[in-house]
MIDOSE-1310 file (N, C-alpha, C; in nm, 2 decimals, decimal comma, always signed):
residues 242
xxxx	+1,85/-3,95/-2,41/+1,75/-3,91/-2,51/+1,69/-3,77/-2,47; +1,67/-3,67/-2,57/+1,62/-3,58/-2,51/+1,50/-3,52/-2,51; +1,44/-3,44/-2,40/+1,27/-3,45/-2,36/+1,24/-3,35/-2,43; +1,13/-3,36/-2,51/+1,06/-3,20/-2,58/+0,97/-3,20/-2,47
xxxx	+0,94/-3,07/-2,47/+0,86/-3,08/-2,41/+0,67/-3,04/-2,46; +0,59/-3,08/-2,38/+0,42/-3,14/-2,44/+0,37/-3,04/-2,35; +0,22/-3,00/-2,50/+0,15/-2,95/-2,45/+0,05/-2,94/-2,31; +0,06/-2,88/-2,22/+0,02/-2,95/-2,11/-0,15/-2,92/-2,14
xxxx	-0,17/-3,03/-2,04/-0,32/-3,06/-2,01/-0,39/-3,03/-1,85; -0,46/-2,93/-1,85/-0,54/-2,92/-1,77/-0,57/-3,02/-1,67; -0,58/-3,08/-1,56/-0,64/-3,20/-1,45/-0,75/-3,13/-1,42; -0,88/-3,21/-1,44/-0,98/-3,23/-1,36/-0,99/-3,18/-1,22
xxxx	-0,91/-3,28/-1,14/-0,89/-3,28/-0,95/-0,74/-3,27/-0,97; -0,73/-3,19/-0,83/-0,59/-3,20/-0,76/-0,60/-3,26/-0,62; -0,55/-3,35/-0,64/-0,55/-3,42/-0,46/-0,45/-3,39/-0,44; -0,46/-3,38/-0,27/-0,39/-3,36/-0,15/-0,25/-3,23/-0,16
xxxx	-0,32/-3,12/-0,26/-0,26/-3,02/-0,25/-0,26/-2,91/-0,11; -0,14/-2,88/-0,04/-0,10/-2,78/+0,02/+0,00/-2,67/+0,05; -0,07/-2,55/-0,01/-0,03/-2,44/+0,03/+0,08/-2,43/+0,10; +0,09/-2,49/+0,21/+0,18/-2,47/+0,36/+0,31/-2,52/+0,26
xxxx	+0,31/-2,66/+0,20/+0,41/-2,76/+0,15/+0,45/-2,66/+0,09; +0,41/-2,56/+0,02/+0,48/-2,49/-0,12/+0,52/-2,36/-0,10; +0,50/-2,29/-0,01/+0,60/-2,19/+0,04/+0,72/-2,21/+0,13; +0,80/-2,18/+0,12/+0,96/-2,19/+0,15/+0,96/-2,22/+0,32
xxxx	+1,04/-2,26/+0,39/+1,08/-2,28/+0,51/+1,13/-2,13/+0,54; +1,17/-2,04/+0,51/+1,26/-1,93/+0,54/+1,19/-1,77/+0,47; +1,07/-1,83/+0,45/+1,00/-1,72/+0,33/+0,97/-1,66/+0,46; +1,00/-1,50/+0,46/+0,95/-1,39/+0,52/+0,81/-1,37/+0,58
xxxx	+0,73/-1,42/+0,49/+0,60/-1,42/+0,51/+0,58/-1,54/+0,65; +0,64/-1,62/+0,67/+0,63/-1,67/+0,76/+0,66/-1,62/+0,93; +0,77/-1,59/+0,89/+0,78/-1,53/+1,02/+0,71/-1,46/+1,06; +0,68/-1,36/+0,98/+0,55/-1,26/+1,01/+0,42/-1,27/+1,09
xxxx	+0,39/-1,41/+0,95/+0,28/-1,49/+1,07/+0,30/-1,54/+1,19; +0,38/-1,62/+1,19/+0,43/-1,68/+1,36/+0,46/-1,58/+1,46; +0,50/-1,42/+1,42/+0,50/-1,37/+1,51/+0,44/-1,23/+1,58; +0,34/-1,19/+1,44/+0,27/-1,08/+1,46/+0,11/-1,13/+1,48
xxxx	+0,05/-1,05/+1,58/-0,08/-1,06/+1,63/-0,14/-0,99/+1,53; -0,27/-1,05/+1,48/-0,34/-0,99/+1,37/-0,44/-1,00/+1,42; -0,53/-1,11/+1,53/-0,64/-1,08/+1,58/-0,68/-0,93/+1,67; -0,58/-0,86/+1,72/-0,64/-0,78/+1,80/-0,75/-0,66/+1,70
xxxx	-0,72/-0,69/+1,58/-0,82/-0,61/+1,48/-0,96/-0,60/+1,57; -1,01/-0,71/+1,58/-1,18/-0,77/+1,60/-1,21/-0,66/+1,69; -1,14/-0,66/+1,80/-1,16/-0,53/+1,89/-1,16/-0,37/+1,90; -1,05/-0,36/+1,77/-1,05/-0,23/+1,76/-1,14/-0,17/+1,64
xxxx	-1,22/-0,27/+1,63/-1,31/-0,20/+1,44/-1,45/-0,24/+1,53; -1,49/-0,36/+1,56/-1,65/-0,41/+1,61/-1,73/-0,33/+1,62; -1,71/-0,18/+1,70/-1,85/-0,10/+1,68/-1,82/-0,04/+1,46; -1,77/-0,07/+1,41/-1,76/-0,02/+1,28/-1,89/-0,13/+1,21
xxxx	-1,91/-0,22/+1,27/-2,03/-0,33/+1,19/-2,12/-0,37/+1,22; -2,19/-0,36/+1,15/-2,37/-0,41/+1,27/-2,37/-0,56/+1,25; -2,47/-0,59/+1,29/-2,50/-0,71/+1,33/-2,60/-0,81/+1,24; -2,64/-0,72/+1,11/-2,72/-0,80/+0,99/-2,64/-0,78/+0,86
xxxx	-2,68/-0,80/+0,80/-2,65/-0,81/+0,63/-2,53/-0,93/+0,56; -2,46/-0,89/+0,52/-2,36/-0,95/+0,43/-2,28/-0,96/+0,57; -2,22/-1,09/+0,53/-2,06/-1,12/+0,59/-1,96/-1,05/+0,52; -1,89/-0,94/+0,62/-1,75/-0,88/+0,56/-1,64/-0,96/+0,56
xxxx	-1,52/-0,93/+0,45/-1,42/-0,97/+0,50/-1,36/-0,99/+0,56; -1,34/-1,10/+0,64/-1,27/-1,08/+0,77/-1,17/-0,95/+0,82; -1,17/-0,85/+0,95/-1,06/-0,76/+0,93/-0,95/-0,80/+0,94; -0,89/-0,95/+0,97/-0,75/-0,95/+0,99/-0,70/-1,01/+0,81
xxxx	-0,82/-1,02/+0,76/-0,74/-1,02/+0,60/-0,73/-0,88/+0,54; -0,80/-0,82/+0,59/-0,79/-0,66/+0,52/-0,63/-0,64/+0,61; -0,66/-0,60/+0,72/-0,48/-0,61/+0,73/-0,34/-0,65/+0,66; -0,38/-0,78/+0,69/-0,28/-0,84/+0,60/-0,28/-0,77/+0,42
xxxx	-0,39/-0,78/+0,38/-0,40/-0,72/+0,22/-0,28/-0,62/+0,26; -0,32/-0,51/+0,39/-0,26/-0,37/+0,34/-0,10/-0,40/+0,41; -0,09/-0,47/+0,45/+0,06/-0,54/+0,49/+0,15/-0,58/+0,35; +0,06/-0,63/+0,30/+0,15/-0,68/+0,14/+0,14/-0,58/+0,07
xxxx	+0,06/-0,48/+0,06/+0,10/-0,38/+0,00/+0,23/-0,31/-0,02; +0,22/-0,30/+0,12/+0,37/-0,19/+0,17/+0,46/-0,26/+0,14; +0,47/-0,44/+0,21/+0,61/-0,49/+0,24/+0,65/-0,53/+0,08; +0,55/-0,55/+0,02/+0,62/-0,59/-0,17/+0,60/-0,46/-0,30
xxxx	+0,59/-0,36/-0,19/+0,53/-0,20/-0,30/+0,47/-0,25/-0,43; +0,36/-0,26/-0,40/+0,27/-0,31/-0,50/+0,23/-0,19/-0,51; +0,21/-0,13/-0,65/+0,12/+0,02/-0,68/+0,06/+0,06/-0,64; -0,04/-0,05/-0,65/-0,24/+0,03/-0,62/-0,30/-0,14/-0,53
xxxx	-0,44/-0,07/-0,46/-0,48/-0,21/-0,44/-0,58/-0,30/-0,59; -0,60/-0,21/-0,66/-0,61/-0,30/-0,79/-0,51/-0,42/-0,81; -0,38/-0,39/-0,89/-0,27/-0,43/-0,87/-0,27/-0,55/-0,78; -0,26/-0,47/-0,64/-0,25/-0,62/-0,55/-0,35/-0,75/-0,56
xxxx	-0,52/-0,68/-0,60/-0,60/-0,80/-0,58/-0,61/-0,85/-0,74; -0,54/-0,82/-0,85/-0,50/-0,89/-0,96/-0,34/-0,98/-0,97; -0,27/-0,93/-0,89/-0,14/-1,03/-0,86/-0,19/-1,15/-0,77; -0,29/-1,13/-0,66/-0,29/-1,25/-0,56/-0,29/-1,33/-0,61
xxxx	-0,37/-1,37/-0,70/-0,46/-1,53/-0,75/-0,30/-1,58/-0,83; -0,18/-1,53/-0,89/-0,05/-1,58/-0,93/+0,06/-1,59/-0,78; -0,01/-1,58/-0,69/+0,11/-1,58/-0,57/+0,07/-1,68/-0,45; +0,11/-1,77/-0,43/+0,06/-1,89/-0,36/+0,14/-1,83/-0,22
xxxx	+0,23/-1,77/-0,20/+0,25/-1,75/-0,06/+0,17/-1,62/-0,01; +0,14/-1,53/-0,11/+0,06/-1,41/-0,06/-0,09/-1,51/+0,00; -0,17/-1,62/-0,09/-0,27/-1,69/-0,05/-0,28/-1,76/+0,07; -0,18/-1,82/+0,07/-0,11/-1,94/+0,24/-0,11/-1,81/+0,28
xxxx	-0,05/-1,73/+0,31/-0,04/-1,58/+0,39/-0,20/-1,57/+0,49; -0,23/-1,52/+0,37/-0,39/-1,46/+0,42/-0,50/-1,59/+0,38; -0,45/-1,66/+0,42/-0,55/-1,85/+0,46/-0,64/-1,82/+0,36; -0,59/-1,82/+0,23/-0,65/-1,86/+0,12/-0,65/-1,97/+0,10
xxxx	-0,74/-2,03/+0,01/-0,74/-2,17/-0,07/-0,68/-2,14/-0,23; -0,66/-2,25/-0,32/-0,68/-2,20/-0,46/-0,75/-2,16/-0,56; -0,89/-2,19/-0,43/-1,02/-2,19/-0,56/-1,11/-2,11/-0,46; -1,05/-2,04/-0,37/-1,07/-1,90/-0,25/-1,14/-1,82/-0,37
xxxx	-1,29/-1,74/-0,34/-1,32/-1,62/-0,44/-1,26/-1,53/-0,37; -1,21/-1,47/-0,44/-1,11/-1,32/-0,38/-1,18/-1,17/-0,38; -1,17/-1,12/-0,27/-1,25/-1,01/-0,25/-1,20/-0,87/-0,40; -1,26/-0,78/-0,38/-1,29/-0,69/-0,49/-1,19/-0,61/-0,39
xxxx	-1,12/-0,48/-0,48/-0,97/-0,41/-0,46/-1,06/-0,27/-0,36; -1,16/-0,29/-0,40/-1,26/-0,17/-0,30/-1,26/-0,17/-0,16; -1,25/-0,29/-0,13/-1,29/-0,39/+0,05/-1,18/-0,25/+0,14; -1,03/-0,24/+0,04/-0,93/-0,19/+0,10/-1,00/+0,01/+0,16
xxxx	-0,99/+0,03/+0,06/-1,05/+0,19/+0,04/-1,16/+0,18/+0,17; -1,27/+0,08/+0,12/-1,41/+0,12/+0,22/-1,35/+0,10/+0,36; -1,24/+0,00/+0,36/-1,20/-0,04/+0,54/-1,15/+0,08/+0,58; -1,01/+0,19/+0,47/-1,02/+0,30/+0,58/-1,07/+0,36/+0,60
xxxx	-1,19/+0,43/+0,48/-1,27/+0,51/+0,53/-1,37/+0,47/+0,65; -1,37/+0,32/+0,68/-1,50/+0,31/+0,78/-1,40/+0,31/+0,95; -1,28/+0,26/+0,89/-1,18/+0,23/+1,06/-1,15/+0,38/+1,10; -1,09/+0,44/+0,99/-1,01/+0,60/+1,03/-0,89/+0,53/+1,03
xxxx	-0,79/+0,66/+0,98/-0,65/+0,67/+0,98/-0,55/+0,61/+1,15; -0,64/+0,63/+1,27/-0,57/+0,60/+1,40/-0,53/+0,41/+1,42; -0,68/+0,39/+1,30/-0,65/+0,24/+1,37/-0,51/+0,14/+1,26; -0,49/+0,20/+1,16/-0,37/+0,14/+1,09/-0,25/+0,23/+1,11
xxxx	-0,23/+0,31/+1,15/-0,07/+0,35/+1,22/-0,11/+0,30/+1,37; -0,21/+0,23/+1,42/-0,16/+0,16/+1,56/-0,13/+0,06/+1,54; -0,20/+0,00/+1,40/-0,14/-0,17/+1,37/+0,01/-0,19/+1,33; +0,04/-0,09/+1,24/+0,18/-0,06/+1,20/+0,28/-0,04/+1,29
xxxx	+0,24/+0,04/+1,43/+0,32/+0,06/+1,56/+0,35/-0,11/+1,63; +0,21/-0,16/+1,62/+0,21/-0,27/+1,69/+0,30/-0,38/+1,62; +0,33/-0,34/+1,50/+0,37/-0,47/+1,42/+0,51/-0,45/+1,42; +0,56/-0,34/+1,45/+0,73/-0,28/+1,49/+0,76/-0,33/+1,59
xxxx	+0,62/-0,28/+1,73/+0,68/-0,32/+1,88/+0,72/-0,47/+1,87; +0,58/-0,57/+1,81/+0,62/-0,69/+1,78/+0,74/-0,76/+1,77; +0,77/-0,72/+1,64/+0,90/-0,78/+1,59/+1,05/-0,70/+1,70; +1,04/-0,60/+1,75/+1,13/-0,58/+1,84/+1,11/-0,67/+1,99
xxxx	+1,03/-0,69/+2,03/+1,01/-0,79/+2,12/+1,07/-0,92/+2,09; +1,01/-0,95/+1,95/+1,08/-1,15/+1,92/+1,23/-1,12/+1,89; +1,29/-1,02/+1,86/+1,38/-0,98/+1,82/+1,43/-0,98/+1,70; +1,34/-0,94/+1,62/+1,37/-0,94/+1,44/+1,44/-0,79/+1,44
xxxx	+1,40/-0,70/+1,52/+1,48/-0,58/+1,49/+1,56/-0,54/+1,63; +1,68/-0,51/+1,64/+1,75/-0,48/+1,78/+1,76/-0,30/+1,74; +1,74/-0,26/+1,66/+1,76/-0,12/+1,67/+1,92/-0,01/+1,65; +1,97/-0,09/+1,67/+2,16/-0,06/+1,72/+2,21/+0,03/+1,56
xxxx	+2,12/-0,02/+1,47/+2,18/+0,00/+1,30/+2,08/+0,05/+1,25; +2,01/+0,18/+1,17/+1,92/+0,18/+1,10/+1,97/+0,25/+0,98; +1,92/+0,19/+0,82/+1,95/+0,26/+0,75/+1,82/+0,31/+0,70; +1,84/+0,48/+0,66/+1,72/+0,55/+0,58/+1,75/+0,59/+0,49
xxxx	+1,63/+0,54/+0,40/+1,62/+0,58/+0,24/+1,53/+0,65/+0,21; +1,51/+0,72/+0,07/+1,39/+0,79/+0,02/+1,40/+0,78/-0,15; +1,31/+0,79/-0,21/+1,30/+0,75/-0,31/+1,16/+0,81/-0,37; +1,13/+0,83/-0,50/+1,00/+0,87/-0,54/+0,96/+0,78/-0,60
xxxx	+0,77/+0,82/-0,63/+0,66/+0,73/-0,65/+0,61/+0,81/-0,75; +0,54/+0,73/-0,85/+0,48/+0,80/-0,97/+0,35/+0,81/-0,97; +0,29/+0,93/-0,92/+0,15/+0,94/-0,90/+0,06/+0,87/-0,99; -0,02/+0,83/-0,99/-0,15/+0,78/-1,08/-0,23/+0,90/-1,12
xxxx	-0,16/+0,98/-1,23/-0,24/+1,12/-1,26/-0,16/+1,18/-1,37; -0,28/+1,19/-1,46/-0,19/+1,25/-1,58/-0,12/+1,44/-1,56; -0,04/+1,49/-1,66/+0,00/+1,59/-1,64/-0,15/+1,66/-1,72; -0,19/+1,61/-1,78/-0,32/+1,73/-1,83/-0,43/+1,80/-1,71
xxxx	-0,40/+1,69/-1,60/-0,49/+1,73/-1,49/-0,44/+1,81/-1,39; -0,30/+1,87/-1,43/-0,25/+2,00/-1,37/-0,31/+2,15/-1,40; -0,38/+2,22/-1,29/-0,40/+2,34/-1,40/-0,34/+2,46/-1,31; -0,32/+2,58/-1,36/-0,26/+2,70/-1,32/-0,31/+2,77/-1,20
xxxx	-0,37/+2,76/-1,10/-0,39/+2,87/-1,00/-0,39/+2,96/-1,05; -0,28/+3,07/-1,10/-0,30/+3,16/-1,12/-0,39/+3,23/-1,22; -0,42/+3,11/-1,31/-0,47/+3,16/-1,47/-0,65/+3,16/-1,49; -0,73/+3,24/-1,54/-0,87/+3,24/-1,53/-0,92/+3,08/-1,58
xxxx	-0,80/+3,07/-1,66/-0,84/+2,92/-1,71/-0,95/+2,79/-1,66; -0,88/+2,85/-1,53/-0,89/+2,74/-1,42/-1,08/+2,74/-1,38; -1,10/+2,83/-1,41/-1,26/+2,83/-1,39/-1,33/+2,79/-1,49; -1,28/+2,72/-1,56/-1,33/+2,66/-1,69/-1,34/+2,51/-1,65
xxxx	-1,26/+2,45/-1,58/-1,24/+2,36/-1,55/-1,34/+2,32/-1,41; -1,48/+2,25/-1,41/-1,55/+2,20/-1,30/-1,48/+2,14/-1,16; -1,38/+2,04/-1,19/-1,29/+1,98/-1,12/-1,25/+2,06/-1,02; -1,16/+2,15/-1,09/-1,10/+2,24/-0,99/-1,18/+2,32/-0,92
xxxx	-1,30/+2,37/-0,98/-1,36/+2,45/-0,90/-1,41/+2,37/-0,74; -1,44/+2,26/-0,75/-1,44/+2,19/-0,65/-1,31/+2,14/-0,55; -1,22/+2,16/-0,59/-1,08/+2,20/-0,52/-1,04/+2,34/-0,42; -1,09/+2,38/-0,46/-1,07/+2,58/-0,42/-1,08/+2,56/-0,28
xxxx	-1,13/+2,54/-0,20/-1,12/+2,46/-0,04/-1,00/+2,44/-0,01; -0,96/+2,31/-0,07/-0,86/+2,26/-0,03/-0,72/+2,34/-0,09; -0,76/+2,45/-0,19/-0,63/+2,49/-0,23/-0,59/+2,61/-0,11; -0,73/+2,66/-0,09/-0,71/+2,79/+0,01/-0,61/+2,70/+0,16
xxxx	-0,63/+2,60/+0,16/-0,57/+2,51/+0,30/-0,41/+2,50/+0,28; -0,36/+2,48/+0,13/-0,19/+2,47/+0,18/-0,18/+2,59/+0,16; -0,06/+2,54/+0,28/+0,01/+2,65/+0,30/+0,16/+2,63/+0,25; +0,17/+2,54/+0,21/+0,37/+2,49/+0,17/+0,42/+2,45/+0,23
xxxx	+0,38/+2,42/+0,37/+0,48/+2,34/+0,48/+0,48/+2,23/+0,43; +0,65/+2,19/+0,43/+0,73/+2,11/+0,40/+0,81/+2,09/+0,30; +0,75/+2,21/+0,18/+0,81/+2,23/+0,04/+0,96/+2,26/+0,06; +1,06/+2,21/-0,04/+1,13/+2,24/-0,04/+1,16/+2,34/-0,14
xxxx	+1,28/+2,43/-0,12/+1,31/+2,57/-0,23/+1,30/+2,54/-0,39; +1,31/+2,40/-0,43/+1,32/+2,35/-0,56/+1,20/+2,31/-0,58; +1,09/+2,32/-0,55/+0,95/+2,28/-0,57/+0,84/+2,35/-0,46; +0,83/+2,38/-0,36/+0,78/+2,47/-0,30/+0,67/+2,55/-0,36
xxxx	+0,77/+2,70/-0,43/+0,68/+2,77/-0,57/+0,55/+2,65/-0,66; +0,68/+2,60/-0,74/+0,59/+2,53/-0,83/+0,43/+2,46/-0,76; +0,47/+2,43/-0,65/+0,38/+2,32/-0,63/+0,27/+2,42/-0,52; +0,26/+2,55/-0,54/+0,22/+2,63/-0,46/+0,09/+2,70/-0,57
xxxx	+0,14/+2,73/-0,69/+0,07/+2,76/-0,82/+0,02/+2,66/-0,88; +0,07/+2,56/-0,92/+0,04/+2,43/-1,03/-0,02/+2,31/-0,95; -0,14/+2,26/-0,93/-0,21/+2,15/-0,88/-0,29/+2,04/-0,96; -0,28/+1,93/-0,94/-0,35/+1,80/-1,00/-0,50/+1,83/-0,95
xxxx	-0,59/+1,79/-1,05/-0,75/+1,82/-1,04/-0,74/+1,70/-0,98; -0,68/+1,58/-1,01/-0,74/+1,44/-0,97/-0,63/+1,38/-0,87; -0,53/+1,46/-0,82/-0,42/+1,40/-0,77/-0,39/+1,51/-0,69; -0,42/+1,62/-0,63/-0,42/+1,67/-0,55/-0,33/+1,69/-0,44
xxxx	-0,31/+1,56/-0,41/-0,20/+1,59/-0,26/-0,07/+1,56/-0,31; -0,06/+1,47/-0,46/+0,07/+1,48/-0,57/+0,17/+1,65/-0,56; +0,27/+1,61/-0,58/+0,34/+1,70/-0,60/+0,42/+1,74/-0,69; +0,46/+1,84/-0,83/+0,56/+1,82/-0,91/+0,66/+1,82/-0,90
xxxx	+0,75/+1,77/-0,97/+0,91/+1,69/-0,93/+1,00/+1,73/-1,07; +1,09/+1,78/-1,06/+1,18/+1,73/-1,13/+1,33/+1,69/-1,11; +1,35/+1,55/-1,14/+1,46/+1,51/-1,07/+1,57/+1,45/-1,17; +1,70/+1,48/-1,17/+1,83/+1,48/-1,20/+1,79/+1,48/-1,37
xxxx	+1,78/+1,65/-1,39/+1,71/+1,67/-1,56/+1,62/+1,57/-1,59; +1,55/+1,55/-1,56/+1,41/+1,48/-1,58/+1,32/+1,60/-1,66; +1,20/+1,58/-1,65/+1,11/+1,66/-1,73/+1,00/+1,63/-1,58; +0,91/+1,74/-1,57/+0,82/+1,77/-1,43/+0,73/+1,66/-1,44
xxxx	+0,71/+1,57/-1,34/+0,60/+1,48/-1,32/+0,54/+1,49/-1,21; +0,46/+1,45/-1,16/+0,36/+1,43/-1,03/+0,44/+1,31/-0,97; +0,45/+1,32/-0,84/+0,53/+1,23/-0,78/+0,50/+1,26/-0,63; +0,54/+1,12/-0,55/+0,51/+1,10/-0,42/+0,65/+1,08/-0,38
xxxx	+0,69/+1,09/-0,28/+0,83/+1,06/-0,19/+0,82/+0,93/-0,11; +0,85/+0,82/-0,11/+0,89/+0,74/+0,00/+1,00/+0,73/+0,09; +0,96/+0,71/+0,26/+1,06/+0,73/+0,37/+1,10/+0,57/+0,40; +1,20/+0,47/+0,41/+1,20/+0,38/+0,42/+1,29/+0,37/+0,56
xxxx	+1,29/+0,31/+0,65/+1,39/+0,23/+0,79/+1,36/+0,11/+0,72; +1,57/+0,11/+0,75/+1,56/-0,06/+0,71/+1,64/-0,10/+0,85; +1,61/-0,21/+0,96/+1,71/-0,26/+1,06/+1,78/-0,38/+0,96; +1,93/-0,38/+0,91/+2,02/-0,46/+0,84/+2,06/-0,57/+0,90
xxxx	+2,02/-0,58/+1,08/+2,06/-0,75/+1,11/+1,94/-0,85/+1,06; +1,81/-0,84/+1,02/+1,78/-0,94/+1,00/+1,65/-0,83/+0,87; +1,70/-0,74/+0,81/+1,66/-0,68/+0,65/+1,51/-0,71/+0,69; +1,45/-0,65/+0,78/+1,33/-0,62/+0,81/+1,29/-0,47/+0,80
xxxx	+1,19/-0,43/+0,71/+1,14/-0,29/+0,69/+1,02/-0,23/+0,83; +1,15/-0,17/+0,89/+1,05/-0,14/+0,99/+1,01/+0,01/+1,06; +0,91/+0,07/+0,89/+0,86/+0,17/+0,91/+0,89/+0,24/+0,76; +0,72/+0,25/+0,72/+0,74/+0,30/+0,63/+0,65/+0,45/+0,62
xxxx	+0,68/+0,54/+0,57/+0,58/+0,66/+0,54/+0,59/+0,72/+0,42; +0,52/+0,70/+0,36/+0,48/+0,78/+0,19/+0,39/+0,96/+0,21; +0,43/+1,03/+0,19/+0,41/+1,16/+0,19/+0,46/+1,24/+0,05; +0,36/+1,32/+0,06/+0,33/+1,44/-0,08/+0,47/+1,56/-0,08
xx	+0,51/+1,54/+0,06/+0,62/+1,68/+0,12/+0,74/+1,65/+0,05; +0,76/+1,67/-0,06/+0,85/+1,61/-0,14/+0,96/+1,75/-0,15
């Protein structure tokens, strides 16, 4: 006989649901946990917090947040903290519950402005040495890729350097600092120029692209190491030097 299938109905309670039961035996995310140190955060941030107000997010979930970023190229941290609440191993991951209130996409942003740039390329170092230690990566094979990112910035917020225009525009005038500071290192001959004259008001460290007859966009470059014995990404760098 065959089943139609019925509108489902909401439950009240769910008993004796877990997390752990419902992520895979072999899911990536596991290993990760069993074998990278995420407490050593507490020590390297503590003078960053005083000793009254609000309870922050724990730092070894801000970690992790910016760990799933990279390892599943999630766009933005918007993005990531609108996907969590549909991803039960991202939650088991970072010792979520299901009914966990989930921090706000900002927590990410204010952590690095308050840690600095030194303390997550030491975690990222540490999370390489890691996994070369348990032996997820032997090193013997590496393959490198690169690939582009689509900035978050419209083309209208490009303006001319060279054109009076540009002093019409408040934005940019508040740029003029930072434009006197490049110098083009790293441009290559097919963007170089362009990107020496033409700048994003709101995307700034973006660079214009045009790739295989494409039409010019703002675009980011990604550097990817992949070690192929056990397809672990180990090392990633996103840069403007396109």
């Amino acid at each position: 006989m065959m089943g139609y299938e019925s509108m489902p109905q909401s439950k009240l309670f769910y008993m004796g649901i877990a997390l752990d039961k419902k992520v895979r035996k072999n899911h990536p995310l596991r290993k990760i946990n069993e074998i990278v140190d995420f407490d050593f955060i507490y020590g390297e941030v503590k003078e960053s917090y005083g000793g009254n107000g609000n309870v922050s997010v724990p730092p070894t979930v801000i970690l992790k947040l910016i760990l799933l970023l990279v390892f599943y190229n999630v766009r933005s941290e918007r993005e990531l903290i609108e996907t969590l609440s549909e991803r039960i191993d991202w939650l088991w991951f970072l010792g979520y519950d299901l009914d966990t209130v989930l921090p706000n996409h900002s927590v990410l942003s204010k952590a690095r402005k308050r840690w600095g740039v030194e303390v997550f390329r030491g975690f990222f170092e540490r999370i390489v040495f890691q996994c070369v230690k348990a032996g997820l990566v032997d090193g013997e094979k590496i393959f490198m890729d690169s690939s582009l990112i689509d900035a978050n910035a419209s083309k209208n917020s490009v303006v001319d350097t060279h054109s009076l225009k540009r002093h019409l525009n408040r934005k940019y005038v508040e740029l003029e600092k930072r434009l006197e500071e490049k110098d083009g290192d790293g441009e290559n001959k097919s963007t170089g120029t362009v990107n020496q004259r033409f700048i994003s008001t709101t995307d700034p460290e973006a660079a214009i692209v045009r790739y295989s007859g494409s039409k010019p966009k703002l675009s980011y470059k990604t550097h990817r190491a992949v070690d192929p014995a056990y397809e672990v990404i180990t090392a990633t760098e996103v840069t403007s030097g396109i």
